[in-house]
C-alpha positions as CSV (number, residue, x, y, z in Angstrom):
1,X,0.0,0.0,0.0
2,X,1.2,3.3,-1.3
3,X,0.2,5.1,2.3
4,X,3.1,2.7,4.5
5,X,4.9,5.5,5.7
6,X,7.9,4.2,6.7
7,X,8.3,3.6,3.4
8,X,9.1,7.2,2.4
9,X,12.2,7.3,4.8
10,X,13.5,4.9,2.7
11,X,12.8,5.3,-0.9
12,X,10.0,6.1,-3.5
13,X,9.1,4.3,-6.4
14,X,9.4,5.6,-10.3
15,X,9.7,9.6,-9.4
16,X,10.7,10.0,-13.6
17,X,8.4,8.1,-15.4
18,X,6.0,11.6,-14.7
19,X,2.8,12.4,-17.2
20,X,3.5,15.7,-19.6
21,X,0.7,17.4,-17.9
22,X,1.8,16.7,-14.3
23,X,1.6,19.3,-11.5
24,X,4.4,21.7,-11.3
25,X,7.4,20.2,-8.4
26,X,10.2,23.1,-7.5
27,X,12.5,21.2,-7.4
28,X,15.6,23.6,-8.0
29,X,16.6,26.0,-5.5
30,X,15.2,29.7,-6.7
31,X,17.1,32.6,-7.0
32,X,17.2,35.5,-4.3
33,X,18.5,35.9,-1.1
34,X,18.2,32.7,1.1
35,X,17.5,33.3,5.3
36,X,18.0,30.0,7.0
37,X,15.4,29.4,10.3
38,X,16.6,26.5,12.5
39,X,13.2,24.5,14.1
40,X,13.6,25.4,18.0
41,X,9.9,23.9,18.8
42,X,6.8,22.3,17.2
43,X,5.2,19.1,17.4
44,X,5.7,17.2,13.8
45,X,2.5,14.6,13.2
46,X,3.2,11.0,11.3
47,X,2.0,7.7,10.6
48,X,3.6,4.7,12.6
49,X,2.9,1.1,12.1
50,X,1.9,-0.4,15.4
51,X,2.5,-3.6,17.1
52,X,-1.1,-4.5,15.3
53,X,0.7,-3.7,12.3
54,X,-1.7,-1.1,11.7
55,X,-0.9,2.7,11.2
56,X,-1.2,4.9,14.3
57,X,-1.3,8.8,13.9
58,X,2.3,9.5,16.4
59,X,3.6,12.7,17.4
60,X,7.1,14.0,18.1
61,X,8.2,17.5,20.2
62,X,10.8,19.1,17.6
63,X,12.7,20.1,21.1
64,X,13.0,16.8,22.4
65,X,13.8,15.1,18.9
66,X,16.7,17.8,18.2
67,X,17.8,17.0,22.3
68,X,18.3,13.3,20.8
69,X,20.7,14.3,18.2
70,X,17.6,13.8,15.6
71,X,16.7,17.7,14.1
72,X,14.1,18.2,11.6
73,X,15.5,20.2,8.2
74,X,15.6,23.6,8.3
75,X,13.2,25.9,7.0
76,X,15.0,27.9,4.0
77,X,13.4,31.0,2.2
78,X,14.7,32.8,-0.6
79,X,13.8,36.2,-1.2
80,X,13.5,37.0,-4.9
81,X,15.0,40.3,-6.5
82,X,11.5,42.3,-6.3
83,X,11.3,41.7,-2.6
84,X,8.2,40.1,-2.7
85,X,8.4,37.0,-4.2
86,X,9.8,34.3,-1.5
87,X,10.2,30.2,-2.0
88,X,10.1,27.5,0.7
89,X,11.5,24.8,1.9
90,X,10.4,22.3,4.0
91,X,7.3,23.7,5.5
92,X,6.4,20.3,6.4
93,X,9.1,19.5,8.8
94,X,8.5,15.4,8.4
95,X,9.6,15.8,4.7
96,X,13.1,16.7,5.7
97,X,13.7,13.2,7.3
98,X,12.6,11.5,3.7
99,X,15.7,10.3,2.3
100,X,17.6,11.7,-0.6
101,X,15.5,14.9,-0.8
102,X,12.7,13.0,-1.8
103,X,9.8,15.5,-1.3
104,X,11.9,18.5,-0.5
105,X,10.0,20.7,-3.0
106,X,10.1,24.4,-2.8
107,X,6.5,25.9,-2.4
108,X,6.3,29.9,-3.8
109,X,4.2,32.8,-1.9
110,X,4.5,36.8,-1.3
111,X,5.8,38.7,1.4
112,X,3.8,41.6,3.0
113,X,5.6,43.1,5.7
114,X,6.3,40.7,8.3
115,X,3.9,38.1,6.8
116,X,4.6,35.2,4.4
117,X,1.6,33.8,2.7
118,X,1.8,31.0,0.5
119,X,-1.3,29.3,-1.2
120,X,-2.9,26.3,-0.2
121,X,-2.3,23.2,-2.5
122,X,0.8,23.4,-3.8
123,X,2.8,20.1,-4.4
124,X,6.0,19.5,-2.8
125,X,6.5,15.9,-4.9
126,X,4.5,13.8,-7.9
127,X,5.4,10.9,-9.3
128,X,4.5,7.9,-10.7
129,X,4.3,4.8,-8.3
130,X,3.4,1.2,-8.3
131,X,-0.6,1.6,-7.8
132,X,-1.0,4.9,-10.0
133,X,0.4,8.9,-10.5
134,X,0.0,10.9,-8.0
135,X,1.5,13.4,-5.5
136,X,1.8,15.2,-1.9
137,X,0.4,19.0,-1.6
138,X,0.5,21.0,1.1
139,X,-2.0,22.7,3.0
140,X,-4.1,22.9,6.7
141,X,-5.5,19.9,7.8
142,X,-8.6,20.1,10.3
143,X,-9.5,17.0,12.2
144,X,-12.9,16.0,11.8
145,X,-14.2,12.9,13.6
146,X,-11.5,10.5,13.1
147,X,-10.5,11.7,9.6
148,X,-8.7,14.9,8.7
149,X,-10.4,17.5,6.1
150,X,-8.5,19.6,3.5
151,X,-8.8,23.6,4.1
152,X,-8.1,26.1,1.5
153,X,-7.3,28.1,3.7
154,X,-3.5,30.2,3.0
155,X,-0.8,29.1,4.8
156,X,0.7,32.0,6.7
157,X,4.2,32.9,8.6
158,X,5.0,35.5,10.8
159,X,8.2,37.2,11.1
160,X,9.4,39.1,13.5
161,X,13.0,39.7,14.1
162,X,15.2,36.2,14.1
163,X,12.0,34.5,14.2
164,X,9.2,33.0,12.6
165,X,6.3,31.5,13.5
166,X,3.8,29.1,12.0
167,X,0.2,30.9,12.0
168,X,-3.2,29.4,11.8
169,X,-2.2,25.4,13.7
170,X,-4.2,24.6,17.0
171,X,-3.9,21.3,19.7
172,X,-6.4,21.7,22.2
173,X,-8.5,19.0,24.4
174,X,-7.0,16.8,26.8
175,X,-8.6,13.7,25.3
176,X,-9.2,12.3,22.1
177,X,-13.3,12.9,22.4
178,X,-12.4,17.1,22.7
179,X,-9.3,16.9,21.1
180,X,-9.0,20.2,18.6
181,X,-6.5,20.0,15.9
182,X,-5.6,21.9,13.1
183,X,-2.3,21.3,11.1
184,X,-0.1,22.5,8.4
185,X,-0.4,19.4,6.9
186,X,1.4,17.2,3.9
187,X,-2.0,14.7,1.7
188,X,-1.7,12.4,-1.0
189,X,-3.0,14.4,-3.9
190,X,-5.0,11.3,-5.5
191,X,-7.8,10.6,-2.4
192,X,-6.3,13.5,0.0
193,X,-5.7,11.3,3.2
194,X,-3.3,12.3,5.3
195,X,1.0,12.1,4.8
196,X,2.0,14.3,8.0
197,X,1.6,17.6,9.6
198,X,2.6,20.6,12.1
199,X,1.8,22.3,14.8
200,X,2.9,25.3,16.9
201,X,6.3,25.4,14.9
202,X,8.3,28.3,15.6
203,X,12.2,29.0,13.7
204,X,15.0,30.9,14.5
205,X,17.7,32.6,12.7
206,X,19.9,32.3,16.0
207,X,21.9,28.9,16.4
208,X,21.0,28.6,20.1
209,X,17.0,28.6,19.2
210,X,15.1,30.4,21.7
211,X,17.1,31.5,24.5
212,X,17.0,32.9,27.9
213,X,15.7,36.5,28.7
214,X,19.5,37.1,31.1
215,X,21.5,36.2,27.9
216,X,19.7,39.7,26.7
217,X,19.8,41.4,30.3
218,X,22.7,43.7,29.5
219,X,21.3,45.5,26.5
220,X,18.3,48.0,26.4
221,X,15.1,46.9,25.5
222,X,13.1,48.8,23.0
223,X,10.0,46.4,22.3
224,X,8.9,43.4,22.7
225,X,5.9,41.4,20.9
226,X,4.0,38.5,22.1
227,X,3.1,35.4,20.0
228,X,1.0,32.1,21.0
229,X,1.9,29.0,20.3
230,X,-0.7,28.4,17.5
231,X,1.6,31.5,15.4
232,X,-1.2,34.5,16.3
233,X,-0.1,37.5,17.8
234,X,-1.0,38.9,21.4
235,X,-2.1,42.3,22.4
236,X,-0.7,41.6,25.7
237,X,0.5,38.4,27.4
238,X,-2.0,36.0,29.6
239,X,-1.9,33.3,31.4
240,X,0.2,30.2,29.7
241,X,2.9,29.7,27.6
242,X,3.9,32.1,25.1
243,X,6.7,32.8,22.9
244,X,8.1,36.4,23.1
245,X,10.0,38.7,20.7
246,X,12.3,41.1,22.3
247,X,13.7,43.9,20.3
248,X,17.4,45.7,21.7
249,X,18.3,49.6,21.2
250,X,21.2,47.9,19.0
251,X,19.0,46.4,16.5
252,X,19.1,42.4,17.6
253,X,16.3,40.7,18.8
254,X,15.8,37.7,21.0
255,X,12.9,35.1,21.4
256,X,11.9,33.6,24.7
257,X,9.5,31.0,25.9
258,X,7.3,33.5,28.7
259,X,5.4,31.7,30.8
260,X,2.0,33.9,32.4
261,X,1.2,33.8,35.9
């Protein structure tokens, strides 16, 4: 079955033997000026065979994974010349475990200030394999009973400073019956069930990831913003975990984990 998912992180079958009106792949890097954000937290979604034998939807903390000496990819955007055109990278953080580059296609939005939207859809691999031609897009994935449902939705980033923050994912519920969960999520373009997905992903320009408010204690602070962990941005911070943004009188900025009392 073409959905084994352990599969990918080996190998996929045929990728040249491609139809002449197959969906458009970016597969070569774009030009324009490339900004590299390292994955400091997140939770990545995937499909794991059980001891049943059957496929289990797992999930793995980005933090913890990187702790083990196991990082998903890096997201990479390149900026075109017109300063509005950028190109992607791994959005889809599972896709950068896949051997040989596999589905490591570039998906192409605009950049409006400090947002990055990218349309819904796009496909990060198509092929042909041994049951049929067919590929993985990209878009949010909304749970729905026990399946998940394809949105239309754009996908949007946030930048601000070093960082950038996945917008628009949401894990709430403490149990499967009120679980709430809404992915950036990778489908099989032929029936649309589910390849693998993201949530509450935020990147970082600075090799350390998020860091400590003292490492920044020494310099003036001239702003700070306030993020939650589903990518939206705060008026003010509340109770629970957040991710601030603090901006220095030198220029720099830093991003902490805050945690309201």
């Amino acid at each position: 079955m073409k959905k084994l998912l352990l599969l990918a992180l080996v190998a996929f079958f045929g990728l040249n033997a491609q139809a002449q009106d197959k969906p458009e792949v970016i597969t070569e890097k774009p030009a324009g000026t490339e900004t590299v954000y390292k994955r400091v937290s997140g939770k990545m979604f995937f499909l794991q065979k059980g001891e049943d034998g059957k496929q289990k939807l797992s999930i793995a903390d980005l933090a913890k994974l990187a702790e083990k000496g196991q990082p998903a990819g890096d997201l990479t955007v390149v900026t075109a010349a017109d300063g509005k055109t950028v190109y992607l990278k791994y959005v889809l953080s599972y896709a950068s475990y896949i051997k040989d580059d596999q589905a490591g296609g570039w998906v192409k939005g605009t950049k409006n200030g400090n947002t990055i939207t990218v349309p819904a859809g796009q496909y990060i691999l198509y092929g042909q394999f041994e049951d049929g031609e067919y590929g993985i897009r990209v878009g949010y994935l909304e749970l729905k009973g026990k399946n998940f449902e394809v949105l239309n939705d754009d996908i949007t980033f946030t930048i601000d400073g070093n960082t950038a923050v996945l917008n628009g994912t949401i894990m709430e519920g403490e149990t499967q019956e009120d679980l709430k969960l809404k992915m950036l999520g990778g489908y099989w373009s032929d029936d649309q069930s589910f390849f693998c997905g993201d949530v509450e992903t935020v990147f970082s320009t600075d090799p350390t990831g998020i860091e400590t408010v003292e490492r920044g204690a020494n310099k003036q602070v001239v702003g700070e913003t306030y993020f939650d962990l589903s990518g939206r941005q705060l008026s003010k911070a509340g109770k629970g975990v957040a991710i601030k943004s603090i901006k220095f009188a030198d220029g720099t900025t830093k991003s902490v984990k805050y945690i309201g009392k």
